[in-house]
N, C-alpha and C positions, 0 to 999 in steps of 0.2 A: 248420670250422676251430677248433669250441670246445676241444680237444684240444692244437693246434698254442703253443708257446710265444708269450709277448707278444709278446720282441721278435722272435720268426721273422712273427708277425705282422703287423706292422709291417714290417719290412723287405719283407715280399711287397705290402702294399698301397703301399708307397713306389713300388715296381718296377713294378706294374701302374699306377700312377699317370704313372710317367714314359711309360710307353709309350703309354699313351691322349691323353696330354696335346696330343703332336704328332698325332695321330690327326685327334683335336678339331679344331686349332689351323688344321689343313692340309686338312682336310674342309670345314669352314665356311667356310678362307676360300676353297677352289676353289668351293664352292658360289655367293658371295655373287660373286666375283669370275667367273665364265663368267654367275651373274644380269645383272650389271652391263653385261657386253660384250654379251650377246644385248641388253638394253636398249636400249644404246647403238645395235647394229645396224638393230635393230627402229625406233629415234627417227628415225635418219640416213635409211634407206629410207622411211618416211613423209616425212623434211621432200623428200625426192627426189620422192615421187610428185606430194604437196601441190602443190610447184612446176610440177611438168607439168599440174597439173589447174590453176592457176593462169594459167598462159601460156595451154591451150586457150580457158579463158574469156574472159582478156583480148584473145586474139587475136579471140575472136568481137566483142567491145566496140572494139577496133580498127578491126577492117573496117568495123561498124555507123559510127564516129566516122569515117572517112574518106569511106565513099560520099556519109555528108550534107557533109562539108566541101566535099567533092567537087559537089556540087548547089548549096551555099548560093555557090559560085564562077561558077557558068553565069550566063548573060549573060539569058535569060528571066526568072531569079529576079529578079536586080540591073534589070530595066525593071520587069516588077512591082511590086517593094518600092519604086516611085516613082510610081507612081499607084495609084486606085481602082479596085474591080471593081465593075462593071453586069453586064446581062443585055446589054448591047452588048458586053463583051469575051467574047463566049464562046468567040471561039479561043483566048482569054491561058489564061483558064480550063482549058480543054482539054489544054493543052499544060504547065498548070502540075500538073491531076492524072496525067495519064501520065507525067510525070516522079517522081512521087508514089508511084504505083504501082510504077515501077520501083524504087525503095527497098524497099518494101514485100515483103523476102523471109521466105519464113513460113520456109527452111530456118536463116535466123537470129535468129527469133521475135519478128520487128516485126508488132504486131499495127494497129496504127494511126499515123498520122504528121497531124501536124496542121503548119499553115503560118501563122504569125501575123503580121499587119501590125498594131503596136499606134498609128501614127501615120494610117493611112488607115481603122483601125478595121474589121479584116474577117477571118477565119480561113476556110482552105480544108484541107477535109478528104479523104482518098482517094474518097469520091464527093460530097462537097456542097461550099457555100458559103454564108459567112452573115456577119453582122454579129457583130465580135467580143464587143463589150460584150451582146449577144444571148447570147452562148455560157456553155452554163450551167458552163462549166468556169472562167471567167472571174476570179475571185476569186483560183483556185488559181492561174492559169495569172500575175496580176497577181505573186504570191508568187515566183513562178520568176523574172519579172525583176527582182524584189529582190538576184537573186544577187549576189556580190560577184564569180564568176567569170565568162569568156566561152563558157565549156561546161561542163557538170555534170551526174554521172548520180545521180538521186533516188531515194532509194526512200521508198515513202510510205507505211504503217501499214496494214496490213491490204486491202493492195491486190495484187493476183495480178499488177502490172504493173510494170518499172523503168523510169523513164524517161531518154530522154538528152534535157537542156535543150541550145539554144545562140542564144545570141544572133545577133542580124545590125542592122547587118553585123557580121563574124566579129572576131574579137578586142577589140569595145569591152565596156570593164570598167564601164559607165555602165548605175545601175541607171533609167535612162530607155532604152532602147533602140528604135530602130525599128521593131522587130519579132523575132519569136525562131521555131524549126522544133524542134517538142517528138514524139519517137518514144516507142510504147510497147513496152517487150518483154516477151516474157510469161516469170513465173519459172520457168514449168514446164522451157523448153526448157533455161533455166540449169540446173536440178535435173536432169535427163537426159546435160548434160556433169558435173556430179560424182558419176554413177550409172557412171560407166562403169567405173570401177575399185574392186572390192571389197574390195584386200589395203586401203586407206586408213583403214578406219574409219567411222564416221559424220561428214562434212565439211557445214561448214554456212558461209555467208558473211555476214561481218558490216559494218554501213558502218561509215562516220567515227563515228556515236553509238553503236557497240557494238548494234545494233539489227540483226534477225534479214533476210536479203537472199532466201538463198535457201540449201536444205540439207534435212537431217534429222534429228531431237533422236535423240540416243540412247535405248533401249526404257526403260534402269532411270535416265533421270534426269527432275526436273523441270524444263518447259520456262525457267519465270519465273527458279527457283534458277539452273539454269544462266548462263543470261546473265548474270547478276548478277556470280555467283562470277569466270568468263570477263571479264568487265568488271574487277573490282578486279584483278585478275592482272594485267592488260594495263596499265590504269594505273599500276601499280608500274613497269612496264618498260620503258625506254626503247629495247629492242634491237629491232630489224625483225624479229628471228624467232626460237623459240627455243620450248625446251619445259618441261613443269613437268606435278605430279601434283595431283589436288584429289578429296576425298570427296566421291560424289555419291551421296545415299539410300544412305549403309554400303556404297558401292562405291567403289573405289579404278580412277580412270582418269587416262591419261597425256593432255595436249594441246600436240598441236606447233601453231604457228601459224605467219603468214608475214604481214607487211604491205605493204599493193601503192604500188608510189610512182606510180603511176596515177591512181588514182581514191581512195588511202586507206583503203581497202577491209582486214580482215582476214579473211585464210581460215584456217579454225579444221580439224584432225582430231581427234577423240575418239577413243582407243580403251583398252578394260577392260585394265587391268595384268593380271587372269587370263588373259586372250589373250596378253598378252607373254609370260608367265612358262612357257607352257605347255612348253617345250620346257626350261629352267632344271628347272623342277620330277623332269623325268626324267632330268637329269644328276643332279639330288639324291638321286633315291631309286638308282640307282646307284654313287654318292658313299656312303650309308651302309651299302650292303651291303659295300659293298669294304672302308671301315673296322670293320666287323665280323668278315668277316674275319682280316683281319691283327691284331686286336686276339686273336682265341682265338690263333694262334700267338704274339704275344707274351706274355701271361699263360704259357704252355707252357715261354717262356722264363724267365720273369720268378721261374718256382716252383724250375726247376731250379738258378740263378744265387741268388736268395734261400739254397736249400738250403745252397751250397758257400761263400758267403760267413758262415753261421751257425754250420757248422762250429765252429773255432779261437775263438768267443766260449761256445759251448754245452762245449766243453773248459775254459774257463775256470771259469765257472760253476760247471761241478760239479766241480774243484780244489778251488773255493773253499768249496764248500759241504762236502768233505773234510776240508777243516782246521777244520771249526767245534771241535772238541774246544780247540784254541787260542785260542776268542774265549767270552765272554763270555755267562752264558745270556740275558740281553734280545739280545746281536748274531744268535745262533742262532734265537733266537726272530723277531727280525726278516729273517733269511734263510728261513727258512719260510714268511712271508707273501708274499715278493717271489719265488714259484719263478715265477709266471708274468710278471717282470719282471727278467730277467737283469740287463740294464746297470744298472739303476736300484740294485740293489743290491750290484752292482760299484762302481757309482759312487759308492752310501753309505760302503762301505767304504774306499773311497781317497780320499773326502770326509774322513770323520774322521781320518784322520792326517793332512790336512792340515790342518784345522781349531786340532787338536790343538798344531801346530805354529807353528803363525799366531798360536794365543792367548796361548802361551809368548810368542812374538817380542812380541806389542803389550806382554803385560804388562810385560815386560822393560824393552821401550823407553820405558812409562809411568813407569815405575821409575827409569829412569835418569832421564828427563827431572824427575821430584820431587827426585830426590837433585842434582841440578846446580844446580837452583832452592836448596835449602834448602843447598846450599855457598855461592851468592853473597849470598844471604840472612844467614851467620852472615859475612861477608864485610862484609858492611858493616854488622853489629851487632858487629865486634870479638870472635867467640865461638870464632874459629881461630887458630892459629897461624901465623906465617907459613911453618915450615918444612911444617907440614903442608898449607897453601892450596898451596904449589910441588910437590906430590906430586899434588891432589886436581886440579889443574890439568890436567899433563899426562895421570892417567886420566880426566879427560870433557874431551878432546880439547880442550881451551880454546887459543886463542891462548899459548903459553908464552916467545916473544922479545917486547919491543916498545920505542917512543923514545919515548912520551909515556900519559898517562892521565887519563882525564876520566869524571866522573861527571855524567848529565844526571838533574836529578827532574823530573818532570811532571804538575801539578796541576791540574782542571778549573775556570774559574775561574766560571759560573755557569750554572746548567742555567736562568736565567729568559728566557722570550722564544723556548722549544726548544720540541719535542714530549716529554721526557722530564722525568721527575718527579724527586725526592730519592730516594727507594729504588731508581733506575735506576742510578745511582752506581757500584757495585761491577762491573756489566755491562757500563758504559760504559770502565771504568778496564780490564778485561778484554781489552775488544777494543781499546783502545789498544794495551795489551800487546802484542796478535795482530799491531797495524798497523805497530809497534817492529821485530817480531821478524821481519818481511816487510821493511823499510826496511833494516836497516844489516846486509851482508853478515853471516854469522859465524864472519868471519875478522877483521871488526872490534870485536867484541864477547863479554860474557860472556852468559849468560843473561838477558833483561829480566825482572824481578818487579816485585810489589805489595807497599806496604808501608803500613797504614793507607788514606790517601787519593793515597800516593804511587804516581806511573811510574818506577821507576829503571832504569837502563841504565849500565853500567861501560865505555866504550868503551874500544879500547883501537887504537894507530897506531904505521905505521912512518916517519911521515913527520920528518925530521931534524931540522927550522926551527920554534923553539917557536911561532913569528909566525904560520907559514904553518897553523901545526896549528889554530891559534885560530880562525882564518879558514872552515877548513874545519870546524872540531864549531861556530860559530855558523852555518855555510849549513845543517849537517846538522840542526840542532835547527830552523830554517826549514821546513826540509824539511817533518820530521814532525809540528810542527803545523798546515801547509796542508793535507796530508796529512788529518790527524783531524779537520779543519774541511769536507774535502771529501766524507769518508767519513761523517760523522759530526754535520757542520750543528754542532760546539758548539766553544764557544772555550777554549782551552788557554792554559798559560804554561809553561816550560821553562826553570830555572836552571842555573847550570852551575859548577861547581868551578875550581879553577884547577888546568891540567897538572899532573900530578906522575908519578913516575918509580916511585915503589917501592909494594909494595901495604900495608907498614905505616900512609901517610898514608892510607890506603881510607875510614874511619871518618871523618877532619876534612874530606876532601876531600864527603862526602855530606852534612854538616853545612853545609859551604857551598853549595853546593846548593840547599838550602832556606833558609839564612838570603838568600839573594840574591831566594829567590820572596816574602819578606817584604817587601820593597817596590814590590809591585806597586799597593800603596794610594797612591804617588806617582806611578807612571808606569803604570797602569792598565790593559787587558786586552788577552791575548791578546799577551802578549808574551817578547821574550826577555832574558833575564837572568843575566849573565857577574858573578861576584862581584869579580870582577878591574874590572868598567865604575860599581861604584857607588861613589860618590865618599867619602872618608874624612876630609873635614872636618867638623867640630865643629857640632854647630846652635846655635843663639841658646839657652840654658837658659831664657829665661824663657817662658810660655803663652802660650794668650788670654791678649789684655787684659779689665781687668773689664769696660770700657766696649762691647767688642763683645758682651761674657756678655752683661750688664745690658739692650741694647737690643734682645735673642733674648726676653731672658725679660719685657721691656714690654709687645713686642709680641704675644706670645702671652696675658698677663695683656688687653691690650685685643682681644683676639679677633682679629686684624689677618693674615690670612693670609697676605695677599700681602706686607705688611711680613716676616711670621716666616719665609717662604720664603726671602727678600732677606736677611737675615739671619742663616736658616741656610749659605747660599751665601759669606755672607761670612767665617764663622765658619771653614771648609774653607779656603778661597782664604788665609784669615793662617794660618793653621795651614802650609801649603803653602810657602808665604815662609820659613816658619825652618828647611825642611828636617831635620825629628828623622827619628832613626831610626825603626826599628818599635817599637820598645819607648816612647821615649817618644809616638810619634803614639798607639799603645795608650792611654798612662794620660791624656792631651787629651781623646781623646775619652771616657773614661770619667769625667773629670772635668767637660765637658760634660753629659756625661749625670745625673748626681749633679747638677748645679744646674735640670734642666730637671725632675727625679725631686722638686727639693722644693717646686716650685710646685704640686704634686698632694699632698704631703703637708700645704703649708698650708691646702691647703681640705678636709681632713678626709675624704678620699679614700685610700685604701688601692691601692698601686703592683698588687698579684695582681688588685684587681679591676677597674683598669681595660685593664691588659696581657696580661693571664691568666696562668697557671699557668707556663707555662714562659719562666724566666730571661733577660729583655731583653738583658742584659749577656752572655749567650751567646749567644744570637742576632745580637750586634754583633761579637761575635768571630771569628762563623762568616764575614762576610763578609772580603774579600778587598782591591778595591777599593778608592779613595778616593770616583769616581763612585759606586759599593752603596751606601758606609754612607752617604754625603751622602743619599743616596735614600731611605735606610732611616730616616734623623732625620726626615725630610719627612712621610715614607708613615706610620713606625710610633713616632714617640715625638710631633714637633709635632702632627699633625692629631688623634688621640686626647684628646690634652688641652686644645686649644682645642674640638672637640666636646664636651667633659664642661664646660668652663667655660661655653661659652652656653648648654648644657642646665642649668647652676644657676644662671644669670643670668635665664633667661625662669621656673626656679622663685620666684627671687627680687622679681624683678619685679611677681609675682602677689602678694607676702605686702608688697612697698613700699606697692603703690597700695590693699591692704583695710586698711593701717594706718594711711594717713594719711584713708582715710574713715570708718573709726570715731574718729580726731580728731576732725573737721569734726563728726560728726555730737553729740558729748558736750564741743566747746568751740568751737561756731561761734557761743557769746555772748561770747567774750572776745575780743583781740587776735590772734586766733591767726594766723602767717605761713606761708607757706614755707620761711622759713632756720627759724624756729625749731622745724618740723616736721623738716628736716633737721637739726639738730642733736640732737633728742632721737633719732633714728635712726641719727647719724653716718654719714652721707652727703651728698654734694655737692649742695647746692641747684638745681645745673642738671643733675647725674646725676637727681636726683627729679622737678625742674619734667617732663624728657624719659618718666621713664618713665610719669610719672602722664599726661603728654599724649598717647604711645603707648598707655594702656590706656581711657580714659576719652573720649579726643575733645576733650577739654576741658585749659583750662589751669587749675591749681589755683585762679586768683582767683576764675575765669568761674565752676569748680562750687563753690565756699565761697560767691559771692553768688546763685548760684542756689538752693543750698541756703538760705541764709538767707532770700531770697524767700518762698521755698513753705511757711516758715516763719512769716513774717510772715501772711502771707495765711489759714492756720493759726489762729495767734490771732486775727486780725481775724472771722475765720466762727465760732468757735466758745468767744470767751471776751470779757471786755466792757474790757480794754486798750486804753487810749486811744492815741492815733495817739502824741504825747509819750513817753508809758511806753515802746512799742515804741522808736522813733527811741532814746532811751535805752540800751534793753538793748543795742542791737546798734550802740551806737559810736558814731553816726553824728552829726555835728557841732552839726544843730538840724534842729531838727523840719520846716524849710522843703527839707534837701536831701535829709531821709528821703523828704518827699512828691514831690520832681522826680523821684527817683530812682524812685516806686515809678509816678509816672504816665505816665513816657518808657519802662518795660516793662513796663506793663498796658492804659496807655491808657485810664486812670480815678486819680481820687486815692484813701486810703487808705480817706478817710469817706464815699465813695461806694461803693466796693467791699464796704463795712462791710454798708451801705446794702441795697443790691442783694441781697446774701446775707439778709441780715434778711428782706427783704421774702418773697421765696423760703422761708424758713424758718416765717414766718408764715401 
């Protein structure tokens, strides 16, 4: 088929595709579906036969279960089971083993019958008698009347025997009984009634423990695995009968079961799924010759119908490859490589004039949509005409009737507390745009643009009632900022013009607009604002008072943070009370800022270096708020300079308490005090007592006389100054309180300490 065209190629494997599919579809499933039913027939006829091989058995366990009920009823049994046996009753005896015997049918496979008296202590067997607790069965036989029932057939472990228990007399549930009549059958003769039937399978009988009765294991399993497997199944199941598959050694066999409400009993069939399937399998290899068949005569067809359907497209083709003179040498060039893919380069070529056509319409459309934008653009910068906006109007299909006009701006009021950053801005303002221009019909509206940091929208209505219009552009401007809060997680503000009618106001009316979003430093974010709702009375002309300046700028002078906090809240809150416009709240707080800017210039601090490089005062202007900037005095101008001020306080601290210890140490022979160490320093005697007792541990007195101590002690070791002299130099009233004073903190007097060190020295 290397010869044959692509698409004739394809079209033929399509063909031959459909016609095999139903082939498949209807082969497999007659296959899977006559497996199923022979299955089904094959399970049904086994649980049928199971069942008769079931009744034959029980019917023999029946009979066996009546004749003894039938004996344990006779009137010889019932005088016996009331006395003892001697060698004096030998006619009891006699008449108790012939009756014995007659039970004793081998064509029902009692092999033995034993006759127990457990209260007269004696068991008679088909030819003896003896003493029961003598009988070496006795243990077991003790086990039997433990039963909880009044008849029970046992099977016992590796025993060739079943036996049937029963108590006597007949129906007591009392594991004391008088006595019990135990038969043994043999399992062969049971093996011999499930031999009789060989469609079954391998059947095997199982008791109440899942434990092996009577049967025969199948050749390919093992015995142990089996029962096992056969046990969990059964377990899972609560149904009486019923069939299921299990791997046994890499062989796949079906087991129907049947459970007997008899004795409890379950009779098990085995038989190999390849015995079931045997006859499926020659449906199936019939099944695929026949779909073989019929599959060569469809290909037959499949080639012919391909041919005549290729036809009128293989005409095509070579038209088109006819007209190459008309196309382009790369289209020519690319019709030469596609000869063995007709459509493909059919469909290139009527690809590209659509393409062609498509890209015209976008770009067109893009085109327009710039030029409508930069119409309302010059629209509200004033840079049209009005006769010419009433031309440019009706060609980009704008709204051209209408009873009112309103202009909404909308401004992002703080990207803090978002996922987005300051340079997300442009992005976020964008898709506002997007979420605008989705919001308000555009039959209500002109184009929305960007303008700077502005959303502008020109709405435009037919609605009659200037009241009703107000109502409806403040729900509409609701609208779309819940809108960009839901979309968008960030909070907006939205100002609004007041109606007007002609588009010459276009320019004042956008101007209000934004002078309305200027007061959102009063009534704070995320809100909406009608320039018509902000009130046009007069504020108080005077500021702060100096007294609230004055205790901003105490408290941050004393480091006092929680005071400067308190203070700077209070500073906002009177500002707030006089109600200034935006211009004067502007030059307030910029006049605030200027008295808090010269407590860092007094302390010889430089504003760049502790604010950094870029412009505080634009940074205050950036925000919006009245909450920002209160936040932004807090955060960015109070804490910075009460941080600088106790970073030069604890400098300062360091160079108070080494000045006033090299006093002490070059004028702790004069008067020297505290005030007058503070005054040479000009500082507060209790500012210094503090910071000398914060560096040192000490209070100035305690280290000036311990210094002078260590001093005294000093010359007393190592110069020959009389106790007077000393007492002398160092002030001290007479020589009697120099020595109190020096024996109450040494614990010796002057001339003894003299002493002691001489001594030492010598």
């Amino acid at each position: 088929m290397s010869h044959f065209p692509q698409y004739f190629k394809r079209l033929l494997l399509f063909s031959l595709i459909i016609g095999a599919l139903p082939l498949i579809i209807l082969g497999s499933y007659s296959y899977i579906k006559s497996s199923e039913i022979i299955r089904e027939k094959v399970n049904e006829s086994n649980m049928q036969i199971l069942l008769q091989t079931q009744m034959r058995v029980e019917q023999v366990f029946e009979t066996i279960d009546y004749s003894v009920t039938q004996f344990i009823s006779s009137s010889i049994l019932q005088a016996a089971m009331e006395q003892s046996i001697s060698p004096e009753d030998f006619v009891m005896y006699r008449e108790l083993g012939n009756s014995l015997r007659k039970l004793q049918l081998k064509k029902l496979g009692i092999d033995e019958i034993y006759l127990v008296n457990i209260d007269k202590d004696w068991i008679i067997r088909t030819e003896s008698v003896e003493k029961y607790s003598n009988f070496k069965l006795h243990s077991l036989f003790q086990q039997y009347a433990l039963l909880s029932s009044t008849s029970a057939w046992v099977n016992e472990e590796n025993s060739p025997w079943i036996r049937l228990v029963k108590k006597l007399p007949i129906l007591t549930f009392s594991t004391h009984p008088k006595g019990m009549i135990v038969l043994n059958i043999n399992k062969n003769n049971i093996n011999e009634l499930l031999s009789q039937n060989q469609r079954l399978g391998d059947v095997l009988i199982l008791d109440e423990k899942h434990r092996i009765v009577s049967g025969r294991y199948p050749s390919y399993a093992d015995d142990d695995l089996l029962l096992t497997r056969i046990a969990e199944q059964l377990a899972d199941s609560a149904a009486d009968q019923g069939h299921f598959t299990m791997d046994i050694n890499k062989m796949k066999a079906g087991i129907t079961y049947r459970k007997s409400s008899y004795n409890n009993w379950t009779y098990i069939s085995a038989v190999s799924i390849n015995e079931i399937t045997k006859e499926s399998r020659a449906i199936g290899l019939v099944t695929v010759f026949s779909c073989i068949v019929i599959f060569g005569i469809v290909s037959i067809i499949a080639y012919l119908g391909a041919n005549r359907i290729y036809y009128p497209i293989r005409k095509l083709y070579q038209s088109i490859q006819l007209s190459a003179s008309a196309v382009s040498k790369d289209a020519r060039k690319d019709g030469s490589s596609a000869k063995n893919c007709e459509l493909s380069y059919i469909a290139e070529r009527i690809q590209a004039l659509v393409n062609n056509g498509t890209q015209l319409e976008h770009e067109l459309q893009s085109q327009v949509k710039l030029m409508k934008e930069l119409f309302v653009l010059k629209l509200f910068l004033g840079q049209i005409t009005i006769k010419e906006a009433y031309g440019k109007i009706r060609y980009f299909g704008y709204p051209s009737t209408w009873k009112w006009l309103s202009v909404l701006t909308l401004q992002i009021d703080s990207l803090e507390g978002t996922k987005f950053r300051k340079q997300d801005k442009a992005l976020l303002l964008f898709s506002i745009n997007n979420i605008v221009n989705e919001l308000i019909p555009s039959k209500e509206r002109f184009s929305p643009i960007l303008i700077n940091n502005d959303q502008i929208t020109l709405h435009v209505s037919s609605i009659e009632h200037e009241q009703e219009y107000k109502k409806y552009i403040e729900h509409l401007a609701e609208t779309i900022r819940n809108s960009v809060f839901h979309y968008l997680k960030i909070k907006v503000s939205i100002g609004i013009s007041r109606p007007f009618k002609d588009l010459e106001d276009i320019v004042n009316a956008y101007e209000e607009s934004k002078d309305a979003l200027k007061y959102r430093f009063r009534l704070g974010d995320s809100i909406i604002l009608s320039i018509e709702n902000i009130t046009s009375q007069r504020p108080d002309p005077s500021y702060l008072s100096k007294h609230t300046i004055q205790e901003l700028i105490e408290s941050i002078r004393r480091m006092d943070r929680s005071k400067a906090e308190e203070n700077v809240k209070q500073c906002f809150a009177e500002t707030l009370k006089k109600k200034p416009n935006y211009h004067e709240y502007q030059f307030i707080i910029i006049h605030l800022l200027a008295k808090l800017l010269e407590i860092v210039q007094e302390s010889g601090e430089s504003v760049t270096s502790l604010f950094g490089e870029k412009s505080i005062v634009e940074q205050l202007l950036e925000l919006n708020s009245n909450d920002d900037i209160e936040a932004f005095f807090k955060r960015s101008i109070v804490e910075p300079i009460i941080d600088f001020l106790e970073q030069r306080k604890e400098s300062q601290n360091f160079n108070i308490t080494e000045h006033i210890k090299e006093m002490i140490k070059h004028e702790f022979e004069t008067d020297l005090s505290l005030e007058s160490c503070a005054a040479r320093m000009n500082f507060h005697p209790s500012y210094i007592s503090r910071v000398f007792k914060k560096d040192m541990n000490l209070s100035f007195s305690d280290y000036l006389a311990q210094y002078r101590l260590e001093m005294t002690k000093k010359w007393l070791r190592e110069t020959d100054m009389k106790v007077s002299e000393i007492a002398e130099r160092l002030h001290y009233n007479s020589s009697a309180s120099f020595i109190r004073y020096f024996r109450n903190m040494e614990g010796m007097t002057p001339g003894q300490y003299k002493k002691s060190h001489a001594s030492i020295k010598g």
